[in-house]
C-alpha positions as CSV (number, residue, x, y, z in Angstrom):
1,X,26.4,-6.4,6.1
2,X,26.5,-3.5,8.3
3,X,28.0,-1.5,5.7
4,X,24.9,-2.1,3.4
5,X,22.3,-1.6,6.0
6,X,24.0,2.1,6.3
7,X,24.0,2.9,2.6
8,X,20.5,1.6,2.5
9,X,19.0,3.6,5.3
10,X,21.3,6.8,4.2
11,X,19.8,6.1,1.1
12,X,16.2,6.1,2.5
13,X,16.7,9.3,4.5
14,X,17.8,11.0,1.7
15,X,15.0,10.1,-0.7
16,X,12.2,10.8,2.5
17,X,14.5,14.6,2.1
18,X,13.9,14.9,-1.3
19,X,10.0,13.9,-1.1
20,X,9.6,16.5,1.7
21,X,11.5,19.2,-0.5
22,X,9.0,18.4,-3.2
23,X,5.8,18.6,-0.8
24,X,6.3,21.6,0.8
25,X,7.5,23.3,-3.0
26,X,4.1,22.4,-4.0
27,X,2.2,23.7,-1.3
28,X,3.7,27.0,-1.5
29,X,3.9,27.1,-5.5
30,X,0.3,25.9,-5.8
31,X,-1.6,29.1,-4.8
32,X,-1.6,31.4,-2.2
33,X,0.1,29.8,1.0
34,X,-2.5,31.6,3.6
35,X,-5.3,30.8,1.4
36,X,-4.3,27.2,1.2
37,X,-3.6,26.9,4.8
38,X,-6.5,28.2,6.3
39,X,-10.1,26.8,6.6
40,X,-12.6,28.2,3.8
41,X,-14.5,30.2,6.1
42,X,-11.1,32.4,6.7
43,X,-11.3,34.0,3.5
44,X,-12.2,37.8,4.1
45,X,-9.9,38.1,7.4
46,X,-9.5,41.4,8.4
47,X,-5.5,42.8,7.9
48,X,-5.0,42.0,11.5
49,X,-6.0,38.7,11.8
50,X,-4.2,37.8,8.4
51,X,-0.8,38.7,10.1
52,X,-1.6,36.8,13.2
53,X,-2.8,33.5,10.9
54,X,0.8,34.2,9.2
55,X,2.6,34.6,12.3
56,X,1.3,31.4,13.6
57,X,2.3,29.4,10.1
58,X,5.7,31.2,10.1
59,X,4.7,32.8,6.3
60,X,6.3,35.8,7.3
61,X,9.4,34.2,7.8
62,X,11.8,32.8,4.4
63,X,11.0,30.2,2.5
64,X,13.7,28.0,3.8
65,X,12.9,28.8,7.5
66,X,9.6,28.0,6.5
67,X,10.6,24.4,5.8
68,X,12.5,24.1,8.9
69,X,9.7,25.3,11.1
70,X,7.1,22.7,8.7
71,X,9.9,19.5,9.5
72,X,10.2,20.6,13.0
73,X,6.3,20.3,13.5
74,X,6.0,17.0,11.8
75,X,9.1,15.5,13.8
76,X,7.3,16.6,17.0
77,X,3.9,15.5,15.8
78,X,1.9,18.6,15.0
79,X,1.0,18.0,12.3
80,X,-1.8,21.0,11.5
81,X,-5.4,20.8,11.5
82,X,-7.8,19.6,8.8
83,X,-9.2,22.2,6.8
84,X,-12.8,20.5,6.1
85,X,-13.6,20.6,10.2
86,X,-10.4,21.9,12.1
87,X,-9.7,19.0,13.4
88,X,-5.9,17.9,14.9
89,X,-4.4,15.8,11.7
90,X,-2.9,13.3,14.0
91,X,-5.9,12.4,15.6
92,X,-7.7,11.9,12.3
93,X,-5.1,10.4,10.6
94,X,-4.9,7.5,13.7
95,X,-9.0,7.3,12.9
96,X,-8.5,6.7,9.2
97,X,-5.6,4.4,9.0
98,X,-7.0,2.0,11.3
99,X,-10.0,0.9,9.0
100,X,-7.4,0.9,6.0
101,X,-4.9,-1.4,7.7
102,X,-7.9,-3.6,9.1
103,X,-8.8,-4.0,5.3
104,X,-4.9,-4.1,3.6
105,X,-3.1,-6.5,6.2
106,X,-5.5,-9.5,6.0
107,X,-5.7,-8.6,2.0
108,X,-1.6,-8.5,2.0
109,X,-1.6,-12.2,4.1
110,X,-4.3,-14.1,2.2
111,X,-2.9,-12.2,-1.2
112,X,0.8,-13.7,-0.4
113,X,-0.6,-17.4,0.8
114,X,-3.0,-17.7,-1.8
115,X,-1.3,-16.1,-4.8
116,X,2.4,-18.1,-4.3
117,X,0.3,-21.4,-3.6
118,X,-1.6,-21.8,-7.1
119,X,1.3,-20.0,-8.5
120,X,3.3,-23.7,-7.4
121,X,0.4,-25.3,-8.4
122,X,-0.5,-24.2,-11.6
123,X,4.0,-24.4,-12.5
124,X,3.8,-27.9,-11.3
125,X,0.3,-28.9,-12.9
126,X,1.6,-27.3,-16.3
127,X,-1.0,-27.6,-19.2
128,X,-3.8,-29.1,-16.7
129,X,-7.4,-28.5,-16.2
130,X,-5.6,-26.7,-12.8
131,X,-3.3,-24.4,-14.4
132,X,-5.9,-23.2,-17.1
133,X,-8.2,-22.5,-14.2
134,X,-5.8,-20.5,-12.3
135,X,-4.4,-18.8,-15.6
136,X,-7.9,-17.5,-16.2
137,X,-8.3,-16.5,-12.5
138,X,-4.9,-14.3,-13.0
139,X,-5.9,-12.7,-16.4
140,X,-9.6,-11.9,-15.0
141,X,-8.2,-10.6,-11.8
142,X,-6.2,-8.3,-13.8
143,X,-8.2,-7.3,-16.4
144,X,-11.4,-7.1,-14.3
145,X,-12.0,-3.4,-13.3
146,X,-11.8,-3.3,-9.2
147,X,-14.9,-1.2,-8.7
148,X,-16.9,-3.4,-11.3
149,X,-16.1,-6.5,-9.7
150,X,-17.1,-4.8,-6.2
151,X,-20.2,-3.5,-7.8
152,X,-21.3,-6.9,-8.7
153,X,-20.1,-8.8,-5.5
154,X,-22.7,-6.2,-3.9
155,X,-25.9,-7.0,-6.1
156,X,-24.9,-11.2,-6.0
157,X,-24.1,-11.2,-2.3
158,X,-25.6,-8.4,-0.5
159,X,-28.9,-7.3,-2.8
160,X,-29.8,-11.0,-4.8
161,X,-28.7,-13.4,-2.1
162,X,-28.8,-11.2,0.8
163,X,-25.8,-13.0,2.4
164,X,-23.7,-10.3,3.4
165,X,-24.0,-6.9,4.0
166,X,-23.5,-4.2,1.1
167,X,-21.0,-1.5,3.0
168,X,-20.0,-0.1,5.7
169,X,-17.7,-1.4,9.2
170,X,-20.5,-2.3,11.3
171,X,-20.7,-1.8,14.9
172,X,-17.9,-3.0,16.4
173,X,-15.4,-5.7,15.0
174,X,-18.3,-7.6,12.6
175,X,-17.1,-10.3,10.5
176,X,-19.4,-10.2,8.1
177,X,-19.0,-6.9,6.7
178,X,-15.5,-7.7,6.0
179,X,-15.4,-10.4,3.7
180,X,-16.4,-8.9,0.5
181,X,-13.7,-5.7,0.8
182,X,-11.0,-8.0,1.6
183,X,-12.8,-10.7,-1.0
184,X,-12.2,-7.6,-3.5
185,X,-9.0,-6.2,-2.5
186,X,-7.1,-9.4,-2.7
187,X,-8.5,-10.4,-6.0
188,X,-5.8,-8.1,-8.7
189,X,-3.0,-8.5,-6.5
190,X,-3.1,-12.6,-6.4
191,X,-3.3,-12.4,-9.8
192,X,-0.3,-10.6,-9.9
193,X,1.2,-13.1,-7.9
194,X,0.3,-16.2,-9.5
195,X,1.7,-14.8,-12.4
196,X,4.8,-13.9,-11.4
197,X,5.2,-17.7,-9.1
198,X,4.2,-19.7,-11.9
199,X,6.9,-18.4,-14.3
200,X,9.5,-18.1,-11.9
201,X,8.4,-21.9,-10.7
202,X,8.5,-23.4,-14.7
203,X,12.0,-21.8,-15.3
204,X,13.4,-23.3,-11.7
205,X,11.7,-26.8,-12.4
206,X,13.9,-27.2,-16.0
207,X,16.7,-26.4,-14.3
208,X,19.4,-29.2,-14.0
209,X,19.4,-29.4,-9.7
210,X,15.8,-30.2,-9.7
211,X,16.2,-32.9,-12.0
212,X,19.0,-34.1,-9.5
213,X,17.3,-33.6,-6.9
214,X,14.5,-35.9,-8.2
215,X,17.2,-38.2,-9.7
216,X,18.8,-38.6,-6.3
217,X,15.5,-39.6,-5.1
218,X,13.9,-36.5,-3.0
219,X,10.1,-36.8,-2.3
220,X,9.0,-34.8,-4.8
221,X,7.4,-32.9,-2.2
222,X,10.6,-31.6,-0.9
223,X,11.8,-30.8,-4.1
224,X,8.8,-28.5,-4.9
225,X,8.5,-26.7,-1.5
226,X,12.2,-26.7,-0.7
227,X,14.5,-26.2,-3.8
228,X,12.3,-24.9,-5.9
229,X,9.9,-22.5,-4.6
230,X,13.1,-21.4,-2.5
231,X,15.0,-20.4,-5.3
232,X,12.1,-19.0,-7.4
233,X,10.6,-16.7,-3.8
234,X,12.7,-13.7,-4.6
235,X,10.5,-12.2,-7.4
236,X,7.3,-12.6,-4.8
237,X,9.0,-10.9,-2.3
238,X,9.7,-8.0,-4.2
239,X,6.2,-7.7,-5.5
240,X,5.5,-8.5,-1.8
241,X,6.7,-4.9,-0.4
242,X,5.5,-3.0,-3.1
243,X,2.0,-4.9,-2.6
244,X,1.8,-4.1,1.0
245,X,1.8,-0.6,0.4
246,X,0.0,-0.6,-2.6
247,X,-2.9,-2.2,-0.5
248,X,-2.8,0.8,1.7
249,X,-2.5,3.0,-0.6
250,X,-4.8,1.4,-3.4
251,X,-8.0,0.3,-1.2
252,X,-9.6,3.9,-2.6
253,X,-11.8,2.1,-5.2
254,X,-12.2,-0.3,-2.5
255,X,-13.4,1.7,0.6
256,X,-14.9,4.0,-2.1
257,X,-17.4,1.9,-3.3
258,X,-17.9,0.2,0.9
259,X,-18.0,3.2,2.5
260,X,-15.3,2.8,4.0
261,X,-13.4,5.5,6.7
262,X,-10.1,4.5,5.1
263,X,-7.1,6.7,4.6
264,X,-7.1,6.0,1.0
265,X,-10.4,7.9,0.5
266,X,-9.8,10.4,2.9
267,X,-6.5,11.3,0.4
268,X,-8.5,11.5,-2.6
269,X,-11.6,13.5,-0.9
270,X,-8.8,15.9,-0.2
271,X,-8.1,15.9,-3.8
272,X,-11.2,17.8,-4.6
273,X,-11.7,19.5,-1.5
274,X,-8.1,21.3,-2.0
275,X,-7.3,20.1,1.2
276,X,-3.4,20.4,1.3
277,X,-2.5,19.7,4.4
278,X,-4.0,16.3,4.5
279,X,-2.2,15.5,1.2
280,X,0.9,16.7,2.4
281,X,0.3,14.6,4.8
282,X,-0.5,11.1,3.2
283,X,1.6,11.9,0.7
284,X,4.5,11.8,3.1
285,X,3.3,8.6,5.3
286,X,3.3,6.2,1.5
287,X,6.7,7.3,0.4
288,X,7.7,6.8,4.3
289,X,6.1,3.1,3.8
290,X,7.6,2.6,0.5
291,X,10.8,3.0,1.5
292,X,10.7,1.4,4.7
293,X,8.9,-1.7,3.0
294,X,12.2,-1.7,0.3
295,X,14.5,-1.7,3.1
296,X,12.7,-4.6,4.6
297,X,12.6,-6.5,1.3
298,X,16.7,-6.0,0.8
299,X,17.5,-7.6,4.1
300,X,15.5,-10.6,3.7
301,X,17.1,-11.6,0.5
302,X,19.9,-12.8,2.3
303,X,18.1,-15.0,4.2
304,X,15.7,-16.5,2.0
305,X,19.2,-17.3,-0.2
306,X,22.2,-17.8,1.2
307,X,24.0,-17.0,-2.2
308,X,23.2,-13.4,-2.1
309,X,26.0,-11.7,-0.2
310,X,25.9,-7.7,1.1
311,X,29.0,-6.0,0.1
């Protein structure tokens, strides 16, 4: 066990190496390195202040020093300034993850409930007025463009019935203006879900120990929610890590179309804004999540089933 945790985590650090190789290559590659660092306004610095601007990014120094200098400030939490307002990047970045998280971490917990439960339902109502219902709730949700289904949940909800309000956070923590992005954002990935619970649920309920189980008696309760979805949890859980960041990293077309202060949309703004150092910057915090989400995922195997054995 302990031997597995170390490969897994070496593994991990290596792979967070290799990303940061790949950032930095293409933030140096992509342009000139002064004029991608600096603000817009900088452009037309006199010779002097060029060389103190280089001086204080270490671009006078080797590439590889370069790097060193670039890891050292993100292990110490200077992590640069934005380039839109010259503002500090860790302050922002705090300011725009919360709203995302707000948004991805109820998504991710009513996503997991919600999908995996009509997943069970629709395996064990097979060919029902049920599983049709939830079949065509998991082939809309993923055929069903995100930002069309958010554009219409606005005119029903927040234009025609005027239930809900149409975008934004609100002041303060307001209920309300949360329950059509989360409504939205959970949508795709329960489909995903139920898809993936319902077949692993009809090939574990064929199989010859639930038919013993039942044989021997079981409630058939017990035989649904402890043998089978037991043994049938593992696909789930690895759609489960992969779907926690992909809320994060995913709620774009979400917080787009809310107006929402989300990290999501502040990566893609930066997209066409040229704004490196805020890419550089998400881009490293979602392969950071990915593979701490993985590692997660691997350790829990074990305990969900007690066949799976770390060697």
């Amino acid at each position: 066990m302990r031997r597995f945790i170390f490969r897994r985590i070496i593994a991990a650090i290596f792979a967070l190496f290799v990303a940061t190789i790949v950032i930095f290559a293409v933030s140096r590659v992509y342009g000139d390195p002064l004029a991608n660092f600096i603000p817009k306004e900088g452009y037309g610095l006199s010779e002097e202040e060029k060389a103190r601007v280089k001086a204080s990014l270490h671009l006078d120094r080797a590439v590889p020093v370069q790097y060193a200098y670039w890891i050292s400030d993100i292990a110490t939490g200077k992590l640069g300034i934005d380039l839109s307002d010259r503002r500090p990047l860790s302050q922002k970045f705090i300011e725009r993850l919360g709203p995302t998280l707000r948004l991805a971490l109820p998504a991710w917990v009513l996503t997991t409930v919600l999908g995996v439960t009509l997943g069970v339902l629709s395996a064990v109502k097979r060919n029902s007025i049920w599983d049709y219902i939830a079949r065509f709730f998991a082939i809309s949700g993923q055929a069903v463009p995100t930002f069309w289904i958010a554009l219409m949940a606005i005119l029903t909800f927040a234009i025609a019935l005027r239930w809900l309000p149409a975008a934004t956070m609100g002041e303060g923590i307001s209920v309300r203006h949360y329950i059509l992005p989360i409504a939205i954002l959970t949508w795709g990935p329960m489909a995903a879900y139920l898809r993936l619970t319902r077949t692993a649920m009809l090939e574990i309920l064929d199989s010859e120990y639930v038919k013993l189980a039942r044989t021997k008696g079981l409630p058939y309760r017990v035989v649904i929610w402890k043998h089978a979805l037991r043994n049938s949890i593992i696909p789930a859980m690895t759609l489960s890590s992969v779907l926690l960041v992909g809320l994060i990293e995913g709620s774009v077309q979400v917080e787009v179309v809310f107006a929402w202060p989300g990290i999501a949309r502040w990566g893609v703004d930066a997209v066409y804004s040229n704004n490196l150092n805020v890419l550089a910057l998400v881009t490293l915090f979602f392969t950071a999540m990915f593979l701490f989400a993985n590692l997660i995922v691997d350790l829990a195997y074990g305990i969900v089933d007690p066949r799976i054995r770390y060697s």
